[in-house]
C-alpha positions as CSV (number, residue, x, y, z in Angstrom):
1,X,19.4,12.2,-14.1
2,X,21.0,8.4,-14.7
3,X,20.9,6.7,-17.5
4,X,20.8,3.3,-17.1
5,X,21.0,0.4,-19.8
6,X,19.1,-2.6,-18.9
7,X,21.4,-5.2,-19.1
8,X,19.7,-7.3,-16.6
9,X,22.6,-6.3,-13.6
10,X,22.6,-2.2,-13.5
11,X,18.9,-1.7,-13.6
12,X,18.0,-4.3,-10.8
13,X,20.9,-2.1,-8.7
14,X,19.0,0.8,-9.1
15,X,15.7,-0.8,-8.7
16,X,17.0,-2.7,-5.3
17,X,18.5,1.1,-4.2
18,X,14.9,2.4,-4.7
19,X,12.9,0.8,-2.6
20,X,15.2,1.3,0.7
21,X,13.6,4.8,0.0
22,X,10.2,3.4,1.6
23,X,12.0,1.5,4.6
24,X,10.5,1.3,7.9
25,X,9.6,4.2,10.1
26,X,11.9,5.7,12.3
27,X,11.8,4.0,16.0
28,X,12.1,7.6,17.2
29,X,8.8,8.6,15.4
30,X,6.7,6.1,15.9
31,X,7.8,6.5,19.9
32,X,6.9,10.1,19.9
33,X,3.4,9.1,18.0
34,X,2.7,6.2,20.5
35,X,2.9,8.9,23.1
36,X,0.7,11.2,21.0
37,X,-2.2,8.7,20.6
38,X,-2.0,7.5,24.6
39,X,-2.5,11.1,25.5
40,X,-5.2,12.0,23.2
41,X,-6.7,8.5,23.7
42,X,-6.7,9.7,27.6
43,X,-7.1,13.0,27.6
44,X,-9.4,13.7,24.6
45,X,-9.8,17.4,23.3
46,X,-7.5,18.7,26.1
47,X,-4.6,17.3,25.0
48,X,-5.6,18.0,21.3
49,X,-5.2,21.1,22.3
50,X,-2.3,21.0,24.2
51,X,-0.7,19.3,21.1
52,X,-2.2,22.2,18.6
53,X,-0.5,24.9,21.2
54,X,3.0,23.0,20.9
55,X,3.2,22.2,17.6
56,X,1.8,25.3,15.6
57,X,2.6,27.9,18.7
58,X,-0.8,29.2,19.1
59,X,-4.7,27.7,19.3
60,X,-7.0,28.8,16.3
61,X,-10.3,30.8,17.0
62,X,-12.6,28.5,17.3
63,X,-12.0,24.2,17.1
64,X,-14.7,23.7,14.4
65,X,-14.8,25.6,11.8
66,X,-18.7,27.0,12.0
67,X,-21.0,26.2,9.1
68,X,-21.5,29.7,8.5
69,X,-17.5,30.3,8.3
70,X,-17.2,27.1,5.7
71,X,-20.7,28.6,3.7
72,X,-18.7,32.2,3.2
73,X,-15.4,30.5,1.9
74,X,-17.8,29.2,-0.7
75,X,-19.6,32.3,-1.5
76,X,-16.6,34.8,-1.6
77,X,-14.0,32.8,-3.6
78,X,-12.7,33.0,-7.0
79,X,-15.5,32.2,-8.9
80,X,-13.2,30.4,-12.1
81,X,-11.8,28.3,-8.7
82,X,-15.3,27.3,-8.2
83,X,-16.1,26.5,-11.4
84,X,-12.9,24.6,-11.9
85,X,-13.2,22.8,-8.7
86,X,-17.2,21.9,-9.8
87,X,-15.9,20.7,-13.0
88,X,-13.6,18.4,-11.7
89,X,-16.4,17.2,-9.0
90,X,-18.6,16.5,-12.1
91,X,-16.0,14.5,-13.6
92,X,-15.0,12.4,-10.4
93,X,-18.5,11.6,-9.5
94,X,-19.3,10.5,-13.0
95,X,-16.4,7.8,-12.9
96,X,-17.2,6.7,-9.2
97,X,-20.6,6.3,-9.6
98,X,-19.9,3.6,-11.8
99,X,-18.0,1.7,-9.4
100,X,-21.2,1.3,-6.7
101,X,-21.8,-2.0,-6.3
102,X,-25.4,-3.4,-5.5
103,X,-26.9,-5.8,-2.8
104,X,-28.2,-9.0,-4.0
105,X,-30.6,-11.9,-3.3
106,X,-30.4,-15.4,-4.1
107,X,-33.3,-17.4,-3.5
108,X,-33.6,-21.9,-4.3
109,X,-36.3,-23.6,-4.9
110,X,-35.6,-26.0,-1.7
111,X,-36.1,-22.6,-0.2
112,X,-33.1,-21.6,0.6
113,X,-32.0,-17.4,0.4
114,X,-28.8,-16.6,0.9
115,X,-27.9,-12.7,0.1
116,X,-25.4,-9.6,0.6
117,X,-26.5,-6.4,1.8
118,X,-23.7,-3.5,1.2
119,X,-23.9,-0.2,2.7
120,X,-21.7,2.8,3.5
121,X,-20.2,3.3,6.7
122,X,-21.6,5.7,9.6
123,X,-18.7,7.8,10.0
124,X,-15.3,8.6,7.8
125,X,-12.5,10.7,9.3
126,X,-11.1,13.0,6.4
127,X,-7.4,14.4,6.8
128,X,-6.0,17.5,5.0
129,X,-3.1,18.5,5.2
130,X,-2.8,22.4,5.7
131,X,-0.7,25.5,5.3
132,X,1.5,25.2,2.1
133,X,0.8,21.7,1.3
134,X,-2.9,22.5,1.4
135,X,-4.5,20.6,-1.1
136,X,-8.2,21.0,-2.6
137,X,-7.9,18.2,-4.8
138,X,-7.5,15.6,-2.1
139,X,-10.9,16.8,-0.4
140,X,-13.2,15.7,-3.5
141,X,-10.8,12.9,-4.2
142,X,-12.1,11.2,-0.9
143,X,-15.4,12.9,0.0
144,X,-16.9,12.3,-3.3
145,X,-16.7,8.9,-3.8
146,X,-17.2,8.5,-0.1
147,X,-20.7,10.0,-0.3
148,X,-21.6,8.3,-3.2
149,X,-21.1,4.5,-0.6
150,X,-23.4,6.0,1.4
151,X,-21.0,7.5,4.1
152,X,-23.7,9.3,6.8
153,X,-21.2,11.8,8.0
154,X,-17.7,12.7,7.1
155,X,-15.7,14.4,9.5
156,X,-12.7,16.5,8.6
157,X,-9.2,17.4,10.0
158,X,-6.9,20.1,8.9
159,X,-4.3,22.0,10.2
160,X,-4.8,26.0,10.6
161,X,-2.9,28.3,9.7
162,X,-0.1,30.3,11.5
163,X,-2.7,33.5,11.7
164,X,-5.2,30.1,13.4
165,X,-7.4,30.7,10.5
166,X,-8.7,27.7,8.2
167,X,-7.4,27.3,4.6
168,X,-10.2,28.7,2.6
169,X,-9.4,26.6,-0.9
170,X,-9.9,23.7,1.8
171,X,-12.9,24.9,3.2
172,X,-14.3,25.6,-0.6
173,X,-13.4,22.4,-1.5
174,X,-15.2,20.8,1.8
175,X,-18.6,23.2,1.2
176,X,-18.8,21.8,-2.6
177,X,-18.0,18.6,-1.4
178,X,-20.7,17.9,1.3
179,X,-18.3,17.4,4.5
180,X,-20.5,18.1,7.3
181,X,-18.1,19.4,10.5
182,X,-14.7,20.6,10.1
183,X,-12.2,20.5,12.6
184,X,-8.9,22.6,13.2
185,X,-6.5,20.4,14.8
186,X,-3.5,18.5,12.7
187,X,-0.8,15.5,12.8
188,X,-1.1,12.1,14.9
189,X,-2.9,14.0,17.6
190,X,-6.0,14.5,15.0
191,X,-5.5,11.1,13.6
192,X,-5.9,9.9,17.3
193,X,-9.2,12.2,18.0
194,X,-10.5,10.6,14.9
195,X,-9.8,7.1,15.9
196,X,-10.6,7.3,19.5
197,X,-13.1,10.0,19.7
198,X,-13.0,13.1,21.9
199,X,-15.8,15.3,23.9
200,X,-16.1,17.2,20.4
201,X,-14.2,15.3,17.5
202,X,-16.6,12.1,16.7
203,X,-15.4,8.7,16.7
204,X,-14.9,7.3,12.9
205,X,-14.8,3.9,11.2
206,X,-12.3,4.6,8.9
207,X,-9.6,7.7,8.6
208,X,-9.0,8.2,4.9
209,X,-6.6,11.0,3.5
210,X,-2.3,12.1,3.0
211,X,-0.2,13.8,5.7
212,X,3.5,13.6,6.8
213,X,5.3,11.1,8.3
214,X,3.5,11.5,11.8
215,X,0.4,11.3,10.4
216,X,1.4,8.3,8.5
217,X,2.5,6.8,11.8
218,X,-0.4,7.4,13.7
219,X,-2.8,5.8,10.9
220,X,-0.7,2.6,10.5
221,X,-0.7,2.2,14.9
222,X,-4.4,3.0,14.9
223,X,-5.2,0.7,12.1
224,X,-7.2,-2.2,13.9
225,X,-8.8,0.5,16.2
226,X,-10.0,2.1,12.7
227,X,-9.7,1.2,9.2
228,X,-7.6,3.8,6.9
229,X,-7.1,3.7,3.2
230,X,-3.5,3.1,3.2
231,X,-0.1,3.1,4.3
232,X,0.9,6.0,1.4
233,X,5.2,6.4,0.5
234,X,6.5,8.7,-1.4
235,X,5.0,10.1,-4.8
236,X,5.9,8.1,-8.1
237,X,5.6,7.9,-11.9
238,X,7.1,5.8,-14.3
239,X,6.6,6.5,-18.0
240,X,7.1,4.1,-20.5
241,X,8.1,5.5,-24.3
242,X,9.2,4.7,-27.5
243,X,10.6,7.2,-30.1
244,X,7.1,8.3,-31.1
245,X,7.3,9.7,-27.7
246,X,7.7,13.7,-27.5
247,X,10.7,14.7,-25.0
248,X,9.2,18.0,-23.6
249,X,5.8,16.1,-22.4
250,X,8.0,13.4,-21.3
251,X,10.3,15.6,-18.9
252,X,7.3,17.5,-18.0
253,X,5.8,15.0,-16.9
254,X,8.8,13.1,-14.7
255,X,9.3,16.7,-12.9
256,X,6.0,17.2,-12.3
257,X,5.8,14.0,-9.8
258,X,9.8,14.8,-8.6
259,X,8.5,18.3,-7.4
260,X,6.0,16.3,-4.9
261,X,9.4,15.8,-2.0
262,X,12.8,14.8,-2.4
263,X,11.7,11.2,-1.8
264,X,9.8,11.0,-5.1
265,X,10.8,8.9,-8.0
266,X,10.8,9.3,-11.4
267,X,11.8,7.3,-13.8
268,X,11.5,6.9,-17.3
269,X,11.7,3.4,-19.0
270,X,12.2,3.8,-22.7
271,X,13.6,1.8,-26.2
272,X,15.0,4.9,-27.4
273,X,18.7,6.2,-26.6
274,X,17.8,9.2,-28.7
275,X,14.6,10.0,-26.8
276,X,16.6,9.3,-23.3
277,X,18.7,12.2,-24.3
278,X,16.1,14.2,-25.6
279,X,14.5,14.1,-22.2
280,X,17.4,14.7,-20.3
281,X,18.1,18.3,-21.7
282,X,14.5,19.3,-21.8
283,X,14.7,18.1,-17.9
284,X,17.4,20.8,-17.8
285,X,16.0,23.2,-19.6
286,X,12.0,23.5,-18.2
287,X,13.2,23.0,-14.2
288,X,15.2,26.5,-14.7
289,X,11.7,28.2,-14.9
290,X,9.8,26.2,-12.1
291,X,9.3,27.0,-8.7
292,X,9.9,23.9,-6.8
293,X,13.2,23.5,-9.1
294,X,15.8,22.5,-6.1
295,X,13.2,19.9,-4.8
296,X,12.8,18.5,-8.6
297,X,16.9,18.4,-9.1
298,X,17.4,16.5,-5.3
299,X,14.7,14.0,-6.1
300,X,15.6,12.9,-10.0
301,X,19.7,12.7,-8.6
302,X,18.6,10.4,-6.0
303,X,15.3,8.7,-7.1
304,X,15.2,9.1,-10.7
305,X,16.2,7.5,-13.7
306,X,16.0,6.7,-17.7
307,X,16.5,3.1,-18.4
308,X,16.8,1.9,-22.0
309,X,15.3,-1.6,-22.7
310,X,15.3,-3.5,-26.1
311,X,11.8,-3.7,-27.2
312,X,8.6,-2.9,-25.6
313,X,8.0,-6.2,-24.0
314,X,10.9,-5.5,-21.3
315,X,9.2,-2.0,-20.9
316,X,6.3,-3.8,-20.1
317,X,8.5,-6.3,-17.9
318,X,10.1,-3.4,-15.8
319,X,6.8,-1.1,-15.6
320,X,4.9,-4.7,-13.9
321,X,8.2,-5.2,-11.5
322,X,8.2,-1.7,-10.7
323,X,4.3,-1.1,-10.2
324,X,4.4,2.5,-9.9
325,X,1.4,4.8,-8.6
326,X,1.4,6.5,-11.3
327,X,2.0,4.7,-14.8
328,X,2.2,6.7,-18.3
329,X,1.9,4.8,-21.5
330,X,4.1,7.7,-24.1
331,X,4.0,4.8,-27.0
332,X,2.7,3.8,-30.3
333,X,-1.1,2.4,-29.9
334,X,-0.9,2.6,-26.0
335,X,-4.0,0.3,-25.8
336,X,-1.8,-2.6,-27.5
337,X,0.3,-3.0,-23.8
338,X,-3.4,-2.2,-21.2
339,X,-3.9,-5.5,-20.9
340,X,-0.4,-6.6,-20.2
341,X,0.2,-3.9,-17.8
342,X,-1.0,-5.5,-14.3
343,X,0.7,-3.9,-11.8
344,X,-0.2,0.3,-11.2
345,X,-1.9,2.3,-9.3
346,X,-3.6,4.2,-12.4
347,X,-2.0,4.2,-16.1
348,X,-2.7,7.2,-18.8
349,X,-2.2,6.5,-22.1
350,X,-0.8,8.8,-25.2
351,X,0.7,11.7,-25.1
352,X,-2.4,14.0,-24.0
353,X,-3.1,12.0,-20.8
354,X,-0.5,13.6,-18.6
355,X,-0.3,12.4,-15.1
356,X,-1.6,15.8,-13.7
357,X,-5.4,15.1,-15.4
358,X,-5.5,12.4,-13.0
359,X,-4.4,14.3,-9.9
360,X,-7.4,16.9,-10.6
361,X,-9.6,16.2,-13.5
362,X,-9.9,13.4,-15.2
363,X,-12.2,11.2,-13.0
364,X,-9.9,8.3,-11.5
365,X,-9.2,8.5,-7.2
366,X,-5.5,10.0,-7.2
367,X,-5.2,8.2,-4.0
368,X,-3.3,5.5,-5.2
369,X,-0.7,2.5,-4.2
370,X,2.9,3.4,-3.8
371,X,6.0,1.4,-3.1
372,X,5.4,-1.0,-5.4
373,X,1.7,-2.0,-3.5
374,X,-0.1,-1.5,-6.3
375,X,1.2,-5.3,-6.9
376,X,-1.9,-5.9,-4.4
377,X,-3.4,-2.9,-3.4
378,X,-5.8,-0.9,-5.8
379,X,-7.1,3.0,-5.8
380,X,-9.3,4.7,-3.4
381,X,-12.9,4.0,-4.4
382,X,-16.4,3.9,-3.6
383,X,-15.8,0.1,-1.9
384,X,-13.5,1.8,0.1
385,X,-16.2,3.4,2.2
386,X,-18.5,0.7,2.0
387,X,-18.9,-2.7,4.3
388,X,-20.5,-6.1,3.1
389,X,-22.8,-8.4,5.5
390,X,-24.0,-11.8,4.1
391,X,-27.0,-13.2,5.7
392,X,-28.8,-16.8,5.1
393,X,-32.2,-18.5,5.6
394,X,-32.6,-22.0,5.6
395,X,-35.6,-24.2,5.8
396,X,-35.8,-27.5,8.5
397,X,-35.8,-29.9,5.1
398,X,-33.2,-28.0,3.4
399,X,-30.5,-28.2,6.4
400,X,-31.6,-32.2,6.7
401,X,-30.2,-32.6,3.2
402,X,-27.0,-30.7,4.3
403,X,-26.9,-31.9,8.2
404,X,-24.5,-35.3,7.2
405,X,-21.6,-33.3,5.0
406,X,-21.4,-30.1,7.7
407,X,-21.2,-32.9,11.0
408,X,-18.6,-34.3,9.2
409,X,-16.6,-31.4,8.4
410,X,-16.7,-30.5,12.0
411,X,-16.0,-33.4,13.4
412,X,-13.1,-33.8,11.1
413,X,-12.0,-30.7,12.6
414,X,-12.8,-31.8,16.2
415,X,-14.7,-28.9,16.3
416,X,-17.6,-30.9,18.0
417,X,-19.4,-28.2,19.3
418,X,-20.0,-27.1,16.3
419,X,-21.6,-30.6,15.1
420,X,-23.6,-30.0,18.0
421,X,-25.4,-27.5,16.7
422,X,-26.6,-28.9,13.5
423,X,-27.1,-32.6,15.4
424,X,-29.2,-31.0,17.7
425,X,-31.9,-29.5,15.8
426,X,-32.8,-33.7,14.3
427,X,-32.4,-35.4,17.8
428,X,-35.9,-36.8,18.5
């Protein structure tokens, strides 16, 4: 892993080499998804199918999962899964419901009402990705909060397995969850059923969830024919720590993003030499006993970093330019830097927040910005799934008193059609 001294030239090198990590999608992809969404956008559930047969070599037992199938996963797992996967739902809903956001009215005495009426949307597509990346976490990261806006129906996608049987962790998570149909069909070809619609898949307003470069592709083409959460890079953290700091949780907690792909980045931003090193040979020493240990060693000789700064204000500096998904505060009095810290997709502060509460426990969406988004985007969240309409009412005498300013505008525009329509309603 680098060490880097920020001396205003070597760690803008290595910040400028990072982001050509995230660079545009291969034209060779996105021509082999193109193809993809015309034929399922043609051809429906028949070349769903087709693309299910191709891809994963045989078709699963039955396309949607049956409600009795997804009730049994339920009922016959681990029961300390369930009751860890309940926890965390308890947890997750707790901090999302305080995000709903209510309808209002304003009414004037010149009887004017103007108002906004928010409401979930009719129909959410859920992706999951299957087989070994199967992940349980991600189905109540974005069905719970999506219930909670109101969502009428959420439909979800996931690969099967190679015996063409659903993941069960998946289909637990999904029954505790609420998802109401379950569908056994991956990649850009289920993004496309989702978007489009099929004989069986229903069409969705928005197509929320992580998958692999394909599936990537196929939500960013299809964005404009459906909304999606977001355009999502590689996994990232960025920890931020002074000597205070303890250099097991800090390696721990660096390896436990780089194990995510090859394309991850960790870094480590810090105003201690002496902690750098620290980190560096607990890195070497905890990998030996991790699974994913060759993934973790690829992705922190490529992507990964320590970078010693001179005081905590060019910590704060560098963690803002980077804007990391993930941001960890390993510092004295952590709340001292919150509110200078704008730019992250969710930060954790002190030494017992590690990163990992947040991708299962804690509360906070783990669907978060990458690539440095989080400048502009923000988490997944209940106003994700959610769609505002203003309306107005206005009285005869209260559009007199506003008729002369809005036939100016217009006509200042040479919109005059638009004058019209305001002159039009005084002409004797």
């Amino acid at each position: 892993m680098k060490k880097i001294f920020a001396n205003g030239t070597d760690e803008v090198a290595f910040l400028n080499d990072l982001k050509k990590r995230s660079g545009e999608t291969g034209k060779k992809v996105t021509e082999v998804v193109s193809e993809i969404i015309e034929n399922v956008k043609n051809n429906g559930d028949e070349a769903v199918k087709n693309y299910t047969l191709k891809f994963d070599g045989n078709l699963p037992e039955y396309y949607e999962v049956p409600r009795e199938v997804i009730n049994d996963a339920l009922t016959e797992a681990d029961q300390d899964f369930v009751d860890a996967l309940l926890n965390a739902q308890e947890n997750i809903a707790d901090f999302h419901n305080r995000q709903v956001e209510q309808s209002f009215i304003s009414a004037k005495k010149n009887g004017v009402i103007m108002g906004q009426r928010i409401r979930g949307l009719h129909r959410v597509g859920l992706y999951v990705p299957g087989g070994t990346a199967a992940y349980p976490s991600s189905v109540l990261m974005n069905a719970i909060p999506a219930k909670i806006a109101g969502v009428e129906e959420i439909i979800m996608v996931t690969p099967p397995l190679k015996d063409g049987t659903p993941n069960k962790d998946i289909l637990v998570a999904a029954a505790i969850c609420g998802v109401d149909r379950v569908f056994l069909s991956g990649g850009a070809q289920a993004i496309a059923a989702l978007a489009y619609g099929t004989e069986e898949i229903p069409k969705c307003d928005k197509i929320v969830g992580p998958g692999n470069i394909y599936v990537a592709t196929a939500k960013k083409l299809l964005y404009g024919v459906v909304d999606i959460d977001m355009i999502a890079g590689p996994s990232e953290i960025l920890v931020i720590a002074d000597d205070t700091a303890d250099p097991r949780f800090a390696a721990a907690d660096l390896m436990s993003q780089a194990e995510h792909d090859v394309l991850a980045s960790a870094i480590m931003v810090t105003t201690s030499e002496k902690l750098a090193d620290g980190t560096i040979k607990e890195i070497e020493r905890q990998k030996e006993y991790l699974s994913r240990k060759d993934i973790i060693t690829k992705s922190l000789e490529d992507y990964g970093a320590i970078i010693i700064a001179d005081s905590r204000e060019k910590c704060v500096e560098l963690a803002n330019e980077i804007a990391p998904e993930h941001l960890e505060v390993l510092m004295e009095n952590p709340f001292e830097l919150l509110g200078s810290l704008d730019n992250a997709g969710s930060i954790f502060l002190g030494n017992y927040a590690s990163e990992p509460l947040g991708d299962y426990y804690a509360g906070p969406n783990h669907v978060l910005p990458t690539s440095g988004t989080a400048r502009f985007f923000s988490p997944l969240g209940v106003a994700s799934f959610t769609k505002r309409t203003a309306y107005t009412y206005y009285t005869e005498e209260a559009l007199r008193q506003a008729k002369d300013d809005i036939v100016l505008i217009a006509e200042r525009e040479g919109l005059t059609a638009h004058a019209n329509a305001i002159k039009v309603r005084f002409e004797d």
